[in-house]
Phi, psi and omega in degrees: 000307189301303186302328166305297177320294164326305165301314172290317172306275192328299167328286228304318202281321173307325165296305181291293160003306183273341130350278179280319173300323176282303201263312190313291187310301185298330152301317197288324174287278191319309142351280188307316219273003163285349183321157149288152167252152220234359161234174176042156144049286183323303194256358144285335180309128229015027157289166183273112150222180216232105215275142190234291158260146162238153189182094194062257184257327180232201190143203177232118210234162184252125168202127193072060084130012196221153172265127199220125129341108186233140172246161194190117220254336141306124165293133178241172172226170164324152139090001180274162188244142182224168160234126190310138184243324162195144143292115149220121168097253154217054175229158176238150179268158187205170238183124198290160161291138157313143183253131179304136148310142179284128166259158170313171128302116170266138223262107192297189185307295218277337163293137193255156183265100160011117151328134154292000000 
């Protein structure tokens, strides 16, 4: 009886063992790996940051919550919003916002679109 116990105990415990080293890692990569990432270089590229100095072509903008060296061929002032465009080192190239296309409206069935 006691040697039954044991011999289960052990299965149990070598199955949980190939479970987390094994089954567990492999799922959590397959799962995971389409994600964006969300650091370093990859998850900075086309955030919203926030020009804090400007001085000509460079100055300093806040993004995440930290102030980063920014250079820029578009004039900013304080307080203007940009988008990160590339790294190199620590400084960001940074880009005035796109501005969204105006869309039509749209229209239901029973409405007709104005005469020109």
């Amino acid at each position: 009886m006691v040697q039954k116990l044991i011999f289960v105990l052990i299965i149990s415990y070598i199955i949980w063992e190939i479970l987390e080293h094994i089954a567990f890692p492999v799922y959590w990569l397959i799962r995971n790996r389409k994600k964006n990432l969300l650091c370093g270089e990859p998850g900075m590229i086309g955030q919203e940051v926030v020009v804090k100095k400007w001085n000509e072509s460079r100055g300093q903008v806040l993004a995440h919550g930290e102030l980063w060296k920014a250079v820029s061929r578009e004039p900013f002032s304080a307080g203007d919003t940009a988008i990160v465009q590339s790294i190199e080192g620590l400084t960001l190239t940074i880009a005035r916002e796109q501005a969204q296309p105006a869309q039509a409206p749209r229209l239901g069935r029973d409405q007709e679109a104005a005469p020109a």
